[in-house]
MOPAC internal coordinates of N, CA, C and O (Angstrom, degrees):
PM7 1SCF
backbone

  N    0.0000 0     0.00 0     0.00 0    0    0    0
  C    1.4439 1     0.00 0     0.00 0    1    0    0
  C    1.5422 1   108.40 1     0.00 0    2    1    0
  O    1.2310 1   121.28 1   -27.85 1    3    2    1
  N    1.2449 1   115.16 1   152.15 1    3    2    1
  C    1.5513 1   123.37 1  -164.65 1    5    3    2
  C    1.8347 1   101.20 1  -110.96 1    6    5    3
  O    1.2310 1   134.12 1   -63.24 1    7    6    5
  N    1.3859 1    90.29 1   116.76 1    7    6    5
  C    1.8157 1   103.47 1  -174.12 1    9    7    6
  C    2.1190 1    92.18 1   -85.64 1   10    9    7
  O    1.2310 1   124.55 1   -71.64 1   11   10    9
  N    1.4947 1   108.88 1   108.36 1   11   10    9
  C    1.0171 1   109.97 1  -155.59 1   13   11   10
  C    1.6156 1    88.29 1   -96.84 1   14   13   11
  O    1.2310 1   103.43 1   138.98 1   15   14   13
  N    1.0530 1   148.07 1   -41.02 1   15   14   13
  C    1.6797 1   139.80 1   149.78 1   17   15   14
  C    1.3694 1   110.90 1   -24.86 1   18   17   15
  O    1.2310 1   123.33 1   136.88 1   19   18   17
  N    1.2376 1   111.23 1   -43.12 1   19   18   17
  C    1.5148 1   114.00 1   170.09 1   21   19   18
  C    0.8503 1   142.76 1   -38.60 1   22   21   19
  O    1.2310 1   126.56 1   118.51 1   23   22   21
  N    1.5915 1   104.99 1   -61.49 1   23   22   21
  C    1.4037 1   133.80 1  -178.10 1   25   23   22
  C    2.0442 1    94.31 1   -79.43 1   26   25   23
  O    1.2310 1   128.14 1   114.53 1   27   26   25
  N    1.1506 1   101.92 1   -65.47 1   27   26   25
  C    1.7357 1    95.49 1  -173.85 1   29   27   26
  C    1.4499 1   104.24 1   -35.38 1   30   29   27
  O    1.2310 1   116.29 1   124.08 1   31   30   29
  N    1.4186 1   124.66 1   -55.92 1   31   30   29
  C    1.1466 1   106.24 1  -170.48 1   33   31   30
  C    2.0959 1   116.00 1   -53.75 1   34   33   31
  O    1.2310 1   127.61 1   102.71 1   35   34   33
  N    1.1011 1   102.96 1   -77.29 1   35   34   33
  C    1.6423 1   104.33 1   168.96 1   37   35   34
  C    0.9513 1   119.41 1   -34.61 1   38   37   35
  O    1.2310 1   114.59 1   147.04 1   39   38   37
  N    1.5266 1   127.86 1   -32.96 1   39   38   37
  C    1.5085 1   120.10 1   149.63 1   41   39   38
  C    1.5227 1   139.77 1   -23.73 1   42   41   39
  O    1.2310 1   133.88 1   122.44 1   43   42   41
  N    1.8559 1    90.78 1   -57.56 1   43   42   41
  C    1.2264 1   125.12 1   179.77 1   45   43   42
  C    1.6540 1   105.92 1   -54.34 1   46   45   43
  O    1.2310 1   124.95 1   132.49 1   47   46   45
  N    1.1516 1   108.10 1   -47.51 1   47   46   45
  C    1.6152 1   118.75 1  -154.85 1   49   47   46
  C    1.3504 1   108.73 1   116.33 1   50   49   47
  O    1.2310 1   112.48 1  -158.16 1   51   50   49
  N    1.1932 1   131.80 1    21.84 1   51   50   49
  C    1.5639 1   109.45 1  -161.03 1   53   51   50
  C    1.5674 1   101.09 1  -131.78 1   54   53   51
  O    1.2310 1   119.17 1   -49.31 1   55   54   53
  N    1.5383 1   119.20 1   130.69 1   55   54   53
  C    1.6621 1   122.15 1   177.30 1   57   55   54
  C    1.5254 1   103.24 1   -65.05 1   58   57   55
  O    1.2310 1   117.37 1     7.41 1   59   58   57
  N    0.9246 1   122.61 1  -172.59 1   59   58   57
  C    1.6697 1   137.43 1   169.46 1   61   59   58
  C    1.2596 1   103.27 1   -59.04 1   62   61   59
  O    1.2310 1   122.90 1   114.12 1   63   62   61
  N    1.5480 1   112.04 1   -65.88 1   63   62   61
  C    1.4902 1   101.65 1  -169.83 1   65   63   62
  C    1.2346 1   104.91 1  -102.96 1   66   65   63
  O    1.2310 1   119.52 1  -147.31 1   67   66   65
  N    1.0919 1   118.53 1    32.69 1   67   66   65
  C    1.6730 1    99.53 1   154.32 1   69   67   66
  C    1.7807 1   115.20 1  -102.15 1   70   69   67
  O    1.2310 1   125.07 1   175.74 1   71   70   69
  N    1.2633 1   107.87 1    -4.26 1   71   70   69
  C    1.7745 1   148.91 1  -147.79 1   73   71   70
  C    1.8529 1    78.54 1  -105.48 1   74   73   71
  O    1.2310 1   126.61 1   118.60 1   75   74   73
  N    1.1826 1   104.90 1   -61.40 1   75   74   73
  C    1.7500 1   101.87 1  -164.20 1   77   75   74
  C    1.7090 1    94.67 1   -73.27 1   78   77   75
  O    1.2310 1   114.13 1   123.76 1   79   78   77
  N    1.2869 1   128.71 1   -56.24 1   79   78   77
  C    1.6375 1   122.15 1  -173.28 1   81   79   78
  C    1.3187 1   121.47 1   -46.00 1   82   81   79
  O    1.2310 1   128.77 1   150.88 1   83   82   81
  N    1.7512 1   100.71 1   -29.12 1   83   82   81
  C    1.5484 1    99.64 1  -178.58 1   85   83   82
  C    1.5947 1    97.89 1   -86.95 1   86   85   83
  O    1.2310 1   122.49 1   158.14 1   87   86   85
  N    1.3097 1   112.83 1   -21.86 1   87   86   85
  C    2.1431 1    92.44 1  -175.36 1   89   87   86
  C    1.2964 1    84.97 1  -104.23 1   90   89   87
  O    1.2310 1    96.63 1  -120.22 1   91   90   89
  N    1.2537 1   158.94 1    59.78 1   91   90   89
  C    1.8329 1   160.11 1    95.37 1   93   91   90
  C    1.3385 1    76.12 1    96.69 1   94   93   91
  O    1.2310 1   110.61 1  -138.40 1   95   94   93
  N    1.2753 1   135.26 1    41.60 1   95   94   93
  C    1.8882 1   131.67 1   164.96 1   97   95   94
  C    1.6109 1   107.98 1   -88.09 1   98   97   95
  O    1.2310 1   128.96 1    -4.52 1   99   98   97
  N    0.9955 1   100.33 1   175.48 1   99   98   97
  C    1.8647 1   124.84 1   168.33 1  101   99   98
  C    1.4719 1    92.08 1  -102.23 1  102  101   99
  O    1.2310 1   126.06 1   -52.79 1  103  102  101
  N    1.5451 1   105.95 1   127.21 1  103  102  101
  C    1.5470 1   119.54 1   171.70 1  105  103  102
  C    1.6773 1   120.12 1   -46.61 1  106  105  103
  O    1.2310 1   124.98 1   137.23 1  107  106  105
  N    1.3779 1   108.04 1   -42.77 1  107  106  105
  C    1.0857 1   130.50 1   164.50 1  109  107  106
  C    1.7803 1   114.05 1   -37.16 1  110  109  107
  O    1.2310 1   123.48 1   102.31 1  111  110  109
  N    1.5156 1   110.93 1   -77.69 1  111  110  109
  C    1.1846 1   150.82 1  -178.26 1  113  111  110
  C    1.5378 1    96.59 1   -28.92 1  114  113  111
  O    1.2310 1   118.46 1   122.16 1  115  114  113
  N    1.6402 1   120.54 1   -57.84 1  115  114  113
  C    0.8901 1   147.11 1  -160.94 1  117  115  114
  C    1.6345 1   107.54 1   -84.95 1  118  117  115
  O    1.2310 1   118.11 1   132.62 1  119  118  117
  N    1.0210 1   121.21 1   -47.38 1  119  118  117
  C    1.5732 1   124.04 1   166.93 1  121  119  118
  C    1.8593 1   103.47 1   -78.34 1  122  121  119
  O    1.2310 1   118.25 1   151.62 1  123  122  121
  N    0.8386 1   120.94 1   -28.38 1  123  122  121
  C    1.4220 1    80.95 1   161.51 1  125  123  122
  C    1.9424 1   118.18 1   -92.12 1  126  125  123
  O    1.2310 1   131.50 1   175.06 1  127  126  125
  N    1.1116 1    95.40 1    -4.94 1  127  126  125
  C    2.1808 1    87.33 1   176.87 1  129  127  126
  C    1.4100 1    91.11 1   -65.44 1  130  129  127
  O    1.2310 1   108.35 1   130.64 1  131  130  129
  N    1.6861 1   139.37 1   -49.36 1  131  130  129
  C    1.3170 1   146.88 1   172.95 1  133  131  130
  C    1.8390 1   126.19 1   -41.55 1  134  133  131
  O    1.2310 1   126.69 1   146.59 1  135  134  133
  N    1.5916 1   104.75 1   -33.41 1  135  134  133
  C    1.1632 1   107.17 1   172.98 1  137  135  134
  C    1.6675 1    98.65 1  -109.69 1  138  137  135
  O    1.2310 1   121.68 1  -153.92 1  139  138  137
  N    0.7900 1   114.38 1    26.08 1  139  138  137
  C    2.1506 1   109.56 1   166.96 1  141  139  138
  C    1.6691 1    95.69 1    67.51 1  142  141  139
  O    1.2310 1   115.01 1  -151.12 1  143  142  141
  N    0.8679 1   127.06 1    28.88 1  143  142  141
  C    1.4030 1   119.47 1   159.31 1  145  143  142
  C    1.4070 1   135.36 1   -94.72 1  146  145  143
  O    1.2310 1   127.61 1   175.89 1  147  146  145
  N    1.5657 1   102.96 1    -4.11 1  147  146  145
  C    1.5404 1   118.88 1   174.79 1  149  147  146
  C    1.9497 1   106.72 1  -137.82 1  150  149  147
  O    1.2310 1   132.44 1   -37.46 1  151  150  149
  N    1.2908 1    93.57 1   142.54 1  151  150  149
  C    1.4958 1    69.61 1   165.37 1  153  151  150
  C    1.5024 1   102.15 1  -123.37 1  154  153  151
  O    1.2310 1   122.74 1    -3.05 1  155  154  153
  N    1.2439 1   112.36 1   176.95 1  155  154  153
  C    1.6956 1   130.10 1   174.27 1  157  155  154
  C    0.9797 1   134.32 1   -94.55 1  158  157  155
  O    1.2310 1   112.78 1   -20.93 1  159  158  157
  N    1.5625 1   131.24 1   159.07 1  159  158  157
  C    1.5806 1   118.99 1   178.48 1  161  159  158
  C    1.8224 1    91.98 1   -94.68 1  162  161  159
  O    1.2310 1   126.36 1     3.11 1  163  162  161
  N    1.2079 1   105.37 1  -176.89 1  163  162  161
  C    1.4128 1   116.80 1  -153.76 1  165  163  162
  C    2.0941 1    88.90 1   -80.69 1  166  165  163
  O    1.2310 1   127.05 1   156.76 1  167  166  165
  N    1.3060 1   104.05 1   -23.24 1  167  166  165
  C    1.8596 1   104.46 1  -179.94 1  169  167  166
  C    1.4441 1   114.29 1   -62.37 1  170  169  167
  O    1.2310 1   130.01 1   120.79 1  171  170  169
  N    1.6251 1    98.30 1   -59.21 1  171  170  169
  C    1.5549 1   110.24 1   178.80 1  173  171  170
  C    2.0926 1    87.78 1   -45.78 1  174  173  171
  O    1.2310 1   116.99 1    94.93 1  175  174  173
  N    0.8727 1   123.33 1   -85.07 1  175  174  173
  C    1.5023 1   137.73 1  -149.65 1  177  175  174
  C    1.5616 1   101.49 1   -35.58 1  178  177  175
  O    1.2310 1   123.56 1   112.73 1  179  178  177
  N    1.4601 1   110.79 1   -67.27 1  179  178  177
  C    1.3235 1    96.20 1   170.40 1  181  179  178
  C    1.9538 1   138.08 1   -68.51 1  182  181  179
  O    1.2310 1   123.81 1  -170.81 1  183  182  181
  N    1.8395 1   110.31 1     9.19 1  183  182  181
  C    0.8271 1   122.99 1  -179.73 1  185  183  182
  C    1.8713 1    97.19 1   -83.01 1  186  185  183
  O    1.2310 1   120.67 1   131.14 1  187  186  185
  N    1.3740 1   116.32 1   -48.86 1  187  186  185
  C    1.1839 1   123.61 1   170.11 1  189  187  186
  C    1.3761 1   117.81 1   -29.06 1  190  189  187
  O    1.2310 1   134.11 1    99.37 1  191  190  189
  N    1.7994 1    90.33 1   -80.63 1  191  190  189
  C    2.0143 1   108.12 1  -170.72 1  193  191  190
  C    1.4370 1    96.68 1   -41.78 1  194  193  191
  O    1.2310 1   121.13 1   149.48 1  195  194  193
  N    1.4777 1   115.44 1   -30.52 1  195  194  193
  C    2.1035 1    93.84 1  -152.30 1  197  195  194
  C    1.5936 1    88.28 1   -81.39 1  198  197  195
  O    1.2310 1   113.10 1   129.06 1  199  198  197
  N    1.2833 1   130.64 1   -50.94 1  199  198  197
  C    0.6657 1   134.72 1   172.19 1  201  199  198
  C    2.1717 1   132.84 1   -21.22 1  202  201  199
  O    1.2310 1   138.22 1   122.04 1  203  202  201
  N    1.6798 1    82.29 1   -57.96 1  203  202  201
  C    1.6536 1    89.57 1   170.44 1  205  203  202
  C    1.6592 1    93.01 1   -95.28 1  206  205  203
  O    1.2310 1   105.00 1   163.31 1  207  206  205
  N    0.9763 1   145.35 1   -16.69 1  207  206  205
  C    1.5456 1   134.74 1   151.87 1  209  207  206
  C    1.4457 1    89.03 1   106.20 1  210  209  207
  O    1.2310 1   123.50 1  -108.62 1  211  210  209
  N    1.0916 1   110.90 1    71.38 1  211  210  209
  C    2.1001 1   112.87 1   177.80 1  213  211  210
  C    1.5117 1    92.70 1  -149.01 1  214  213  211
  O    1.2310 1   121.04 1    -1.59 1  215  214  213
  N    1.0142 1   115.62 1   178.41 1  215  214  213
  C    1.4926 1   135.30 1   170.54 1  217  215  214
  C    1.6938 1   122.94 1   -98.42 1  218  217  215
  O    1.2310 1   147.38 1   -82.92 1  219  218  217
  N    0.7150 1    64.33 1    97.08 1  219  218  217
  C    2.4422 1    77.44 1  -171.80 1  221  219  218
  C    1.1294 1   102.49 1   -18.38 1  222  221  219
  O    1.2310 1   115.94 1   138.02 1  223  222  221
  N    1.4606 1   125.31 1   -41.98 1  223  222  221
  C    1.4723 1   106.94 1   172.63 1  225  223  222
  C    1.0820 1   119.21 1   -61.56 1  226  225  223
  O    1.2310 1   104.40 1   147.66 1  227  226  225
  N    1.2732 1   146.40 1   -32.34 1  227  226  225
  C    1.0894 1   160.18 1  -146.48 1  229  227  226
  C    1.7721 1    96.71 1   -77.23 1  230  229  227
  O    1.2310 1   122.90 1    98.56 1  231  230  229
  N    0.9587 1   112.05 1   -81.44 1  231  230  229
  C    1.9077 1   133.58 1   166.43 1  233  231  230
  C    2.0116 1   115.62 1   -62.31 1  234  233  231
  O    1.2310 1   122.57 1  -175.58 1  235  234  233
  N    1.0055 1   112.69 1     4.42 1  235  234  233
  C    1.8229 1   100.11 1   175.81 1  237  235  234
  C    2.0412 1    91.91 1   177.25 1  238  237  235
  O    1.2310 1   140.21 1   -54.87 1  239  238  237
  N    1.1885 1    78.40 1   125.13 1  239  238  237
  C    1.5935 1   102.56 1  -169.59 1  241  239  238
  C    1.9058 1    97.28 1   -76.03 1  242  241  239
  O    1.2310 1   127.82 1   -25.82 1  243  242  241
  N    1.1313 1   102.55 1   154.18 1  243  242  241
  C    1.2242 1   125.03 1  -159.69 1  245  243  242
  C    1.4093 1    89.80 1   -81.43 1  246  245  243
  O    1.2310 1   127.51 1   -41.80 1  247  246  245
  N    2.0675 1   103.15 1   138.20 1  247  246  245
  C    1.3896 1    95.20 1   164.93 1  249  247  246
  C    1.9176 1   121.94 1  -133.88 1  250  249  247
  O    1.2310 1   107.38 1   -37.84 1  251  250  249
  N    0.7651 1   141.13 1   142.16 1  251  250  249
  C    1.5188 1   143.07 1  -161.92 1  253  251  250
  C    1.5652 1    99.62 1  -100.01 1  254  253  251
  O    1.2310 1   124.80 1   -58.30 1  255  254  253
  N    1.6528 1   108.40 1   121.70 1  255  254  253
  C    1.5002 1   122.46 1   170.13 1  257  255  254
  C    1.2602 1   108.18 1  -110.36 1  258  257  255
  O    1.2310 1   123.03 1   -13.84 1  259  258  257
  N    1.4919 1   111.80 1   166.16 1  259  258  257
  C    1.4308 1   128.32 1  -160.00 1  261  259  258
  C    1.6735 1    99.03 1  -149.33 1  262  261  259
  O    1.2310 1   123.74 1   -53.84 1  263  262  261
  N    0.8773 1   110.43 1   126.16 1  263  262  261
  C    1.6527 1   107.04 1   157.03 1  265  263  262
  C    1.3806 1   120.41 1  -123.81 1  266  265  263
  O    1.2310 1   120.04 1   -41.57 1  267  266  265
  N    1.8984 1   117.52 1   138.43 1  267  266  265
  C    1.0781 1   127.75 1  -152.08 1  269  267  266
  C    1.3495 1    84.06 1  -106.55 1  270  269  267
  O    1.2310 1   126.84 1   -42.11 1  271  270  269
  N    1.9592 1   104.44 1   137.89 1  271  270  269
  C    1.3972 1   106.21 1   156.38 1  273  271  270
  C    1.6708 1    95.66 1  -116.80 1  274  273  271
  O    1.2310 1   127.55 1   -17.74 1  275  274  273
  N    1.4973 1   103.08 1   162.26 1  275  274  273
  C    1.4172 1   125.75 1  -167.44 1  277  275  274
  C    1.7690 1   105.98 1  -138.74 1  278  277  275
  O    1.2310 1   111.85 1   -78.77 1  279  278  277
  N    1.6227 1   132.96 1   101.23 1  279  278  277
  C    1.1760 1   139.32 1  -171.70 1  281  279  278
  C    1.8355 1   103.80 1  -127.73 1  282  281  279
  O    1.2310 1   114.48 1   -77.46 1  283  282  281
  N    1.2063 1   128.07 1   102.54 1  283  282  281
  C    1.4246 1    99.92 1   159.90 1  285  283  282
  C    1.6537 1   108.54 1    89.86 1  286  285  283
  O    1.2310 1   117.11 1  -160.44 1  287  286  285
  N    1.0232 1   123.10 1    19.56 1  287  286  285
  C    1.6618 1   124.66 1  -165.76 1  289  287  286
  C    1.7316 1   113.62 1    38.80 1  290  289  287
  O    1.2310 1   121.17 1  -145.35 1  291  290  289
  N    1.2955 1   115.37 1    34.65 1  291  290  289
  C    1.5124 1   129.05 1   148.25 1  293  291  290
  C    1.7922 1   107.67 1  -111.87 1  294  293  291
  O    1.2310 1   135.37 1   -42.48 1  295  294  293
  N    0.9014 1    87.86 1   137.52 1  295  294  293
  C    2.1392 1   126.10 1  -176.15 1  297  295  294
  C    1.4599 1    98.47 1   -95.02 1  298  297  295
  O    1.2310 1   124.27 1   -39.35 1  299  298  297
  N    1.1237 1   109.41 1   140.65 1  299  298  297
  C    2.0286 1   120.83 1   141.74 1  301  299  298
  C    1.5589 1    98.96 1  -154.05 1  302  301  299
  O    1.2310 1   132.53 1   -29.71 1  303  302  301
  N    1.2933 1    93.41 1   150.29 1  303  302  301
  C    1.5950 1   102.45 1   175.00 1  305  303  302
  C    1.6073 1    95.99 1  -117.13 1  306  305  303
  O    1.2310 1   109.92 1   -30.97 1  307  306  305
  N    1.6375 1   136.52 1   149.03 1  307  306  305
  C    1.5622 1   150.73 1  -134.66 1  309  307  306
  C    1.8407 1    75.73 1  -146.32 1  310  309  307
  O    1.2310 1   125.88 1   -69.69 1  311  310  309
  N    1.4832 1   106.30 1   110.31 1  311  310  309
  C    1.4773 1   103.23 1   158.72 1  313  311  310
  C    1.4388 1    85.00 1  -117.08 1  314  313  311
  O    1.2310 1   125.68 1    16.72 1  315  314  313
  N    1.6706 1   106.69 1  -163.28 1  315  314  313
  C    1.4462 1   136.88 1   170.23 1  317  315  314
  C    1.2893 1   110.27 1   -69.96 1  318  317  315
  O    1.2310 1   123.84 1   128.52 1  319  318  317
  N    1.4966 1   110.24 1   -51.48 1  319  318  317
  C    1.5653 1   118.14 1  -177.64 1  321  319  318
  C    1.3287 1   112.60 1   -62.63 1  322  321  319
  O    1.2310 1   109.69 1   135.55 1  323  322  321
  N    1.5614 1   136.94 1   -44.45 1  323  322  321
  C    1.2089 1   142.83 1  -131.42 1  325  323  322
  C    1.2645 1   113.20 1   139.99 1  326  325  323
  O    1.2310 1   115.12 1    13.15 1  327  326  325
  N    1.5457 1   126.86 1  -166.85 1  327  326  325
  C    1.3885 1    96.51 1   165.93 1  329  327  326
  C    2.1422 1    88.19 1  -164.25 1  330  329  327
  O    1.2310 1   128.11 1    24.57 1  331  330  329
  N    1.3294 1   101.99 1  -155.43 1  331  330  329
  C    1.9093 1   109.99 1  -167.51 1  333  331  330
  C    1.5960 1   102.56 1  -125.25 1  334  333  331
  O    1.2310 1   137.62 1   -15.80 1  335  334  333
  N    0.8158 1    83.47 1   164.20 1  335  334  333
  C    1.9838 1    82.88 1   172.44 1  337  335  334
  C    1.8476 1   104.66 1  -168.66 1  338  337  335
  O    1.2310 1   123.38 1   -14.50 1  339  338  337
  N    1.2901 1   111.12 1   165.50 1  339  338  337
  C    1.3285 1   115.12 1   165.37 1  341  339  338
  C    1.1595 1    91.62 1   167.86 1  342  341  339
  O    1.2310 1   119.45 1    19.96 1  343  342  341
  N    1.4925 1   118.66 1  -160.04 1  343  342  341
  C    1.3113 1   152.39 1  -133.59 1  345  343  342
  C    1.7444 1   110.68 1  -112.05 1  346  345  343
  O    1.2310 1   117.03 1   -92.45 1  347  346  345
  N    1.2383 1   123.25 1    87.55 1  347  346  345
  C    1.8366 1   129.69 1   169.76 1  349  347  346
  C    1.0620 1   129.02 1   -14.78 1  350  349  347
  O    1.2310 1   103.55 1  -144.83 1  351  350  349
  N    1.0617 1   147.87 1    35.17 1  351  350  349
  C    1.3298 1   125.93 1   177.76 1  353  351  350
  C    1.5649 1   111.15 1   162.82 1  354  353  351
  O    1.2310 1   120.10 1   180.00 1  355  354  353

């Protein structure tokens, strides 16, 4: 399988840690977002792509958040589309 952060970066020109000094990361930090052991918020991600000069989609798959509110033992979950609701428990 092709570690495509990988390659963008070396693409770029850039070692690991010269890749982490320029995004103010821990070398560490940074080799594991590269081996799928961390994931990112959508800032870090596009701090990366601009960085190796690709398109974020390209290097880290898109992800969809939700935030749950909880009032009274009634639920709704807040997507993009719309969202569900009912009854706790």
């Amino acid at each position: 399988m092709v570690n495509l952060i990988k390659l963008a970066r070396k693409s770029a020109g850039y070692s690991l840690g010269g890749a982490a000094k320029e995004l103010e990361i821990p070398v560490g930090y940074l080799s594991q977002i590269e081996n799928g052991q961390r994931q990112v918020d959508s800032d870090r991600a596009e701090k990366i792509a601009n960085l190796y000069k690709v398109p974020r989609e390209e290097i880290f798959l898109p992800s969809r958040y939700a935030v749950r509110e909880v009032d009274d033992g009634n639920y709704s979950i807040c997507t993009e589309g719309g969202g569900i609701g009912g009854k706790a428990g």
